[in-house]
C-alpha positions as CSV (number, residue, x, y, z in Angstrom):
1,X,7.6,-26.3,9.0
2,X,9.9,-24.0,8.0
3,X,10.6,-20.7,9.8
4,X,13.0,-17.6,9.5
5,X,14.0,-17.5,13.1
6,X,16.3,-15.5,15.3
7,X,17.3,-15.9,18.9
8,X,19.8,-12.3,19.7
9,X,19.5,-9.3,17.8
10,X,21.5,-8.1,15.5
11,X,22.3,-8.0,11.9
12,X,20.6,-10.0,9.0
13,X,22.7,-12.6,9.8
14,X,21.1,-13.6,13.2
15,X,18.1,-15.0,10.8
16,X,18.3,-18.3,10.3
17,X,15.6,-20.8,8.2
18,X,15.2,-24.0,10.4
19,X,12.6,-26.3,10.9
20,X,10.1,-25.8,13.9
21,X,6.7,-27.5,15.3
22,X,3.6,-26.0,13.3
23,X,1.2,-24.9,15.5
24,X,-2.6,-26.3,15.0
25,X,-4.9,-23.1,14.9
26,X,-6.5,-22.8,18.5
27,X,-10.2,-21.9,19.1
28,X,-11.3,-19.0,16.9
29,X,-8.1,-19.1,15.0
30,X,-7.6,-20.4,11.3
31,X,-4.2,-21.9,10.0
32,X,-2.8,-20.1,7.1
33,X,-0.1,-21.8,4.8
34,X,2.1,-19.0,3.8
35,X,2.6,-17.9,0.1
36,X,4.3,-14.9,0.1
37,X,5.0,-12.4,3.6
38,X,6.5,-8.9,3.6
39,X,10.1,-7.7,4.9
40,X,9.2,-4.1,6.8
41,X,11.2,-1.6,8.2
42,X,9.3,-2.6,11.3
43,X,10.6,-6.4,10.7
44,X,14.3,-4.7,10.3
45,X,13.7,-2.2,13.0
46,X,13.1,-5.3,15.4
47,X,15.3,-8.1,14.5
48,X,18.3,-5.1,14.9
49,X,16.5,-3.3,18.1
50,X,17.2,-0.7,16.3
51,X,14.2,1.3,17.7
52,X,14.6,5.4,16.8
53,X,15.0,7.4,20.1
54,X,16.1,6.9,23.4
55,X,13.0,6.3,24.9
56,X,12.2,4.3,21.8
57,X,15.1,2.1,22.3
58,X,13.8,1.4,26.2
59,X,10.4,1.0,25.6
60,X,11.3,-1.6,22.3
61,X,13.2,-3.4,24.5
62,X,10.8,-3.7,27.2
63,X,7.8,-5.0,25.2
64,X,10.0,-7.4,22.8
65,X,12.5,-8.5,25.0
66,X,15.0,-6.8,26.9
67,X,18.2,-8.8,26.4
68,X,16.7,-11.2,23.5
69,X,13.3,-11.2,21.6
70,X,9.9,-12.6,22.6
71,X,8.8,-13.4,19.6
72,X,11.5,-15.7,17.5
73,X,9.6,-15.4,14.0
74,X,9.4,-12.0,12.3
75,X,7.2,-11.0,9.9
76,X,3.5,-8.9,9.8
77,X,2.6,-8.8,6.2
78,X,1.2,-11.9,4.7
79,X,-0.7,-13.6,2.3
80,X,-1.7,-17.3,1.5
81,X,-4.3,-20.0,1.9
82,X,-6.3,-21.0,4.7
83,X,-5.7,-25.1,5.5
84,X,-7.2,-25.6,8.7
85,X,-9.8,-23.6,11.3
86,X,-9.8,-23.4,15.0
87,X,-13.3,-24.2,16.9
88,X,-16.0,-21.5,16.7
89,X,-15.0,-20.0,13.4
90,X,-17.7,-19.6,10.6
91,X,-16.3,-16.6,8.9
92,X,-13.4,-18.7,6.8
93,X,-12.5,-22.4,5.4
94,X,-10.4,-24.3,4.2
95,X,-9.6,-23.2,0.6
96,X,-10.1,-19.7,1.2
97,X,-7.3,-17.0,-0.3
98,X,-6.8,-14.4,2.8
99,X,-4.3,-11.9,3.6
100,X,-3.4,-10.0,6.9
101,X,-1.2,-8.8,9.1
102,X,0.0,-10.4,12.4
103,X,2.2,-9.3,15.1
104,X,5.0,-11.0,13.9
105,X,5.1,-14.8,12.6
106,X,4.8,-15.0,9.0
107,X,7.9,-15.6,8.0
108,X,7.1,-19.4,8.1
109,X,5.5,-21.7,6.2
110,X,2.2,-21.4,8.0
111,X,0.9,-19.2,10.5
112,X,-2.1,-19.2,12.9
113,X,-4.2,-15.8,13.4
114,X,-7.3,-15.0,15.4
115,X,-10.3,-14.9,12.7
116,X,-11.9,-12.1,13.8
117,X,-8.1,-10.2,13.6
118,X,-6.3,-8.5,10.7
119,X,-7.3,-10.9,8.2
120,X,-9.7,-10.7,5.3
121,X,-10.4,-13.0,1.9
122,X,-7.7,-11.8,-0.6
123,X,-8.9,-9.1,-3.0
124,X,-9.8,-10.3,-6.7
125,X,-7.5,-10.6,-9.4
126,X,-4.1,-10.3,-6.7
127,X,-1.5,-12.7,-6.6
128,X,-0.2,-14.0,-2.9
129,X,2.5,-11.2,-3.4
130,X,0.6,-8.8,-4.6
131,X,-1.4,-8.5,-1.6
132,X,1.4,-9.2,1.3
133,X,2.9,-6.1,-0.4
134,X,-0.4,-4.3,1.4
135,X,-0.8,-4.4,4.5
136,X,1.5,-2.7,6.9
137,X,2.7,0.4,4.3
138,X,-1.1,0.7,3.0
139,X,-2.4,-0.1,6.3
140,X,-0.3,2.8,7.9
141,X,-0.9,5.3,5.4
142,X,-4.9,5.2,5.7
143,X,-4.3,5.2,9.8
144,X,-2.2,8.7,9.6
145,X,-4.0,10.2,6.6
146,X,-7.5,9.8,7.4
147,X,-8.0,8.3,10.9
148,X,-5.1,10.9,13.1
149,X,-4.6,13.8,10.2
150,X,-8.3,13.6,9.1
151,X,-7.6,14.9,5.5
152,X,-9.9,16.7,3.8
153,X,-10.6,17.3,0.1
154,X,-8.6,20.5,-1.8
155,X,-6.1,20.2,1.2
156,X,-2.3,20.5,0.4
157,X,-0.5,17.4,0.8
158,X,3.6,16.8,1.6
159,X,4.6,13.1,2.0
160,X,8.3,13.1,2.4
161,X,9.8,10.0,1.2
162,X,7.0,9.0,-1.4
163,X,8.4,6.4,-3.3
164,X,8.9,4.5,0.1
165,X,7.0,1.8,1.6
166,X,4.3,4.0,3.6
167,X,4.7,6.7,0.7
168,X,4.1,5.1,-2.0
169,X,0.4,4.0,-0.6
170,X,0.6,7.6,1.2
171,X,0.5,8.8,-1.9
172,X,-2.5,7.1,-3.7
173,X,-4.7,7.1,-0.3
174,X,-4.4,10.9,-0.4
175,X,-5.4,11.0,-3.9
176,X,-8.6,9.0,-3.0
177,X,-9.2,11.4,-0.3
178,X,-9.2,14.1,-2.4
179,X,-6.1,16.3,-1.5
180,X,-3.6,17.6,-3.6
181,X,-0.3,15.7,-3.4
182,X,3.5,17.0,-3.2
183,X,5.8,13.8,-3.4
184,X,9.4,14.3,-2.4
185,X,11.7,11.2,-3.7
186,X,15.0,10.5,-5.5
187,X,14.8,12.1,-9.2
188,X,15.2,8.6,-10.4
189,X,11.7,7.7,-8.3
190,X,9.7,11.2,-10.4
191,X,7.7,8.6,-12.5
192,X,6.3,6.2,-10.3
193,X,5.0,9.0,-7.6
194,X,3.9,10.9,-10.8
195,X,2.2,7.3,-11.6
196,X,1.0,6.9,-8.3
197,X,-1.0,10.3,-8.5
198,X,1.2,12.8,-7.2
199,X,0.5,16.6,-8.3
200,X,3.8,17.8,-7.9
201,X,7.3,15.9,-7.5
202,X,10.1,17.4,-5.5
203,X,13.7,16.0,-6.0
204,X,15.0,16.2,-2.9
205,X,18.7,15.6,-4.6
206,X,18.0,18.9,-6.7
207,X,15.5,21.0,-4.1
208,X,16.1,21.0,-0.2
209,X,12.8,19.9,0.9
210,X,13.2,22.4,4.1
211,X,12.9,24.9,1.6
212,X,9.7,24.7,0.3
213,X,7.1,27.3,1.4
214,X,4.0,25.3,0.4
215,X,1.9,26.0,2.4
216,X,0.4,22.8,3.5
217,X,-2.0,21.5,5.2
218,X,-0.3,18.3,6.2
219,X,3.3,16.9,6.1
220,X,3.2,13.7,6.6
221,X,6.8,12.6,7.7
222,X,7.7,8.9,6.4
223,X,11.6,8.6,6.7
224,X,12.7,10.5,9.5
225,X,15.1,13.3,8.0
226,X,12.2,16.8,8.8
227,X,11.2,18.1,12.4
228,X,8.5,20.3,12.7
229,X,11.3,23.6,12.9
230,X,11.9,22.3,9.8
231,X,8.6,22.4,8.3
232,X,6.9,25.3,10.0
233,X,7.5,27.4,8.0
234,X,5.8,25.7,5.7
235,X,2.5,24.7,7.1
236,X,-0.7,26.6,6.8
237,X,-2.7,27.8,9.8
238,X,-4.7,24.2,11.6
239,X,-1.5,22.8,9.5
240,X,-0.6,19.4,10.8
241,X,3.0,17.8,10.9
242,X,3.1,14.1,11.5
243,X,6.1,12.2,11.5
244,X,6.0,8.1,11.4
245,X,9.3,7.8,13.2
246,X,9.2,10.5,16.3
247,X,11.8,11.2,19.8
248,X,11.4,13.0,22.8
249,X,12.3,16.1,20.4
250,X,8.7,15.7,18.5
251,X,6.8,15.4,21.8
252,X,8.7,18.9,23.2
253,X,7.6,20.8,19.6
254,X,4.1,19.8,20.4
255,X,3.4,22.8,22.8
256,X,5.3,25.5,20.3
257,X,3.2,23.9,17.4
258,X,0.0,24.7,18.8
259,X,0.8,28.2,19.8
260,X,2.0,28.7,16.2
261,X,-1.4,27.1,15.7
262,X,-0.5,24.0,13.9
263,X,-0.4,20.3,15.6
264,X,2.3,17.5,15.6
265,X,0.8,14.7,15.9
266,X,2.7,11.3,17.3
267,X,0.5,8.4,16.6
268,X,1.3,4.6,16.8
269,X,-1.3,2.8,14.1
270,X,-3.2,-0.2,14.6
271,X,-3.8,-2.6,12.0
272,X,-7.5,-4.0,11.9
273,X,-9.6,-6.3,9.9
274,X,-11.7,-3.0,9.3
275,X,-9.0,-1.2,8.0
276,X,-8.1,-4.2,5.6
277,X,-11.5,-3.7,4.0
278,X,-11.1,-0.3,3.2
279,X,-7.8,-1.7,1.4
280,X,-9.8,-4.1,-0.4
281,X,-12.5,-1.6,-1.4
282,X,-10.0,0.9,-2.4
283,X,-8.3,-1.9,-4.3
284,X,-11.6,-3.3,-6.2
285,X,-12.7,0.6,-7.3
286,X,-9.1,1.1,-8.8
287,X,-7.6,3.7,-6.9
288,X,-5.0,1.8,-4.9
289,X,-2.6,-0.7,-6.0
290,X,0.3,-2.8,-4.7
291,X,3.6,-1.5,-5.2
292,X,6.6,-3.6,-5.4
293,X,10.2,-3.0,-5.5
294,X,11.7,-6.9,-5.3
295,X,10.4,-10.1,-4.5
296,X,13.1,-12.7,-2.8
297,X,12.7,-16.6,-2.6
298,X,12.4,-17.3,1.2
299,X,16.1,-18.5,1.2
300,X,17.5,-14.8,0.4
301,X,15.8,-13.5,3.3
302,X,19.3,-12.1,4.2
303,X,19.3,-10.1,1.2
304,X,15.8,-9.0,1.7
305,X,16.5,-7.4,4.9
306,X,19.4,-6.0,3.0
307,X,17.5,-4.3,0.6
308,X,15.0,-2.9,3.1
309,X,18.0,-1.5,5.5
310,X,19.1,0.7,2.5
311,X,16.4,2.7,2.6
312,X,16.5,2.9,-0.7
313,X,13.4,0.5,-1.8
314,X,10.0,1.5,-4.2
315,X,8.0,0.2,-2.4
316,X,7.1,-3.1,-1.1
317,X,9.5,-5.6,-0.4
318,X,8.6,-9.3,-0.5
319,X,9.1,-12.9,0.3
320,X,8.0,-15.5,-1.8
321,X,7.6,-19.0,0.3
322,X,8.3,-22.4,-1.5
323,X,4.3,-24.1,-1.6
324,X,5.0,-26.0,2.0
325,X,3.5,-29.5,2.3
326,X,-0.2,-30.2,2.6
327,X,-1.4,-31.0,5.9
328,X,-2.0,-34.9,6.8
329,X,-5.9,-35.6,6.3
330,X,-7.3,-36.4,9.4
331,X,-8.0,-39.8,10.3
């Protein structure tokens, strides 16, 4: 099969598309050929070690490889069909439509998951890419909104960096849980965060976001340009600040936070077949969709990873695979 691999860190460069043994799915695994798979910040942050932080930087390179990575295939966001099942698995067949998220693998033609992991029957009505836009941005925003932040309905909202790909799901999941939302994006992003649901759009071109005075009930941190001094001024009492990308700075504000009675919270989410379900619910009673800034064929990975390191994306950004060859049948 075909697989975007990479043997040193470093630049987009490093990835190469070469052929590779496929594995056959192992006991309570199914195979999954590959339609289309997302490129994350997550994908970038690890194919460059380019982990945030000091401590960050020690602790990516000691759990993905400390002078090379681990794992040679990237990619946690995918969608496609299932080909073949492992021994012991009654929950999927061949034939079935499923997307998921893996820890890492799917940039390749096929990809073997555990059944009972982050992997569920593809939502109605969504295209392969449509639903490997979901996972890890949609996924992430539910985690920090609802599972750490625990909004509530009427609370007051921030995401900073909502046109992104945690924001712009950040934004529609806090709609669904009934809060009111502040986006802050690019001027040239106001209509889709308006689109998405947003109360109120900031232009953080125009407006200094530090500025605001809210207050808010939660600022949920997506890009990594606020610290809580910045926003404390601007949360409300049992406020909660809660930056994706955090240092050894974040984990030192924690004390001052909570005598100013607010919290930060630092949170690493998980990504579960529980989770995708809420996704898929969310998805069937109209009040998420995907959001998609480009789709690349697998060939312009490169350019993919590009895109993604600019910072600069709407979105989800997403690979579409050529239709890899069936397997052999058996026999």
């Amino acid at each position: 099969m075909k697989a975007a691999v990479y043997e040193n860190y470093g630049p987009a460069e490093v990835v190469q598309i070469t052929e590779m043994a496929r594995l056959d799915p192992k006991a309570g695994e199914i195979l999954v050929r590959v339609g289309a798979a997302g490129v994350t910040t997550a994908d970038w942050r690890l194919r460059a070690a380019a982990f945030p932080g000091l401590i960050s930087k020690l602790a990516g390179r000691l759990m993905f490889g400390l002078f090379a990575p681990r794992n040679k295939v990237l990619g946690s966001d995918y969608a496609g069909e299932v080909v073949a099942v492992g021994a012991g698995v009654t929950g999927f067949r061949p034939g079935d439509r499923v997307f998921g998220f893996a820890s890492g693998g799917a940039h390749a033609e096929y990809i073997a998951v555990k059944a009972e992991g982050a992997v569920l029957t593809t939502p109605a009505g969504l295209t392969d890419t449509q639903a490997a836009a979901l996972p890890f941005g949609a996924q992430a925003a539910l985690e920090f909104l609802d599972r750490f932040a625990q909004v509530k309905p009427g609370e007051r909202v921030l995401i900073v960096g909502a046109s992104g790909g945690v924001g712009a799901y950040a934004v529609q999941i806090a709609k669904a849980l009934g809060a009111h939302v502040t986006g802050v994006a690019s001027g040239a992003n106001r209509a889709l965060v308006e689109g998405l649901g947003a109360d109120a759009f900031v232009d953080y071109r125009e407006v200094d976001p530090a500025s605001l005075s809210g207050p808010f009930d939660m600022v949920l941190e997506t890009i990594g340009v606020m610290t809580y001094p910045t926003v404390a001024g601007m949360l409300a009492q049992g406020g909660r600040f809660v930056p994706l990308n955090f240092g050894l700075g974040d984990v030192f504000a924690m004390r001052k936070a909570k005598r100013n009675g607010h919290s930060v919270i630092l949170k690493v989410n998980g990504d579960t077949k529980a989770g995708l379900k809420r996704l898929s619910d969310m998805i069937e009673a109209g009040r998420l969709r995907p959001v998609i800034d480009r789709v690349y064929p697998f060939d312009q990975i490169h350019a993919a990873y590009t895109h993604v390191e600019s910072r600069s994306r709407k979105g989800a950004v997403v690979l579409k695979l050529p239709g890899a060859a069936p397997l052999p049948k058996a026999g």
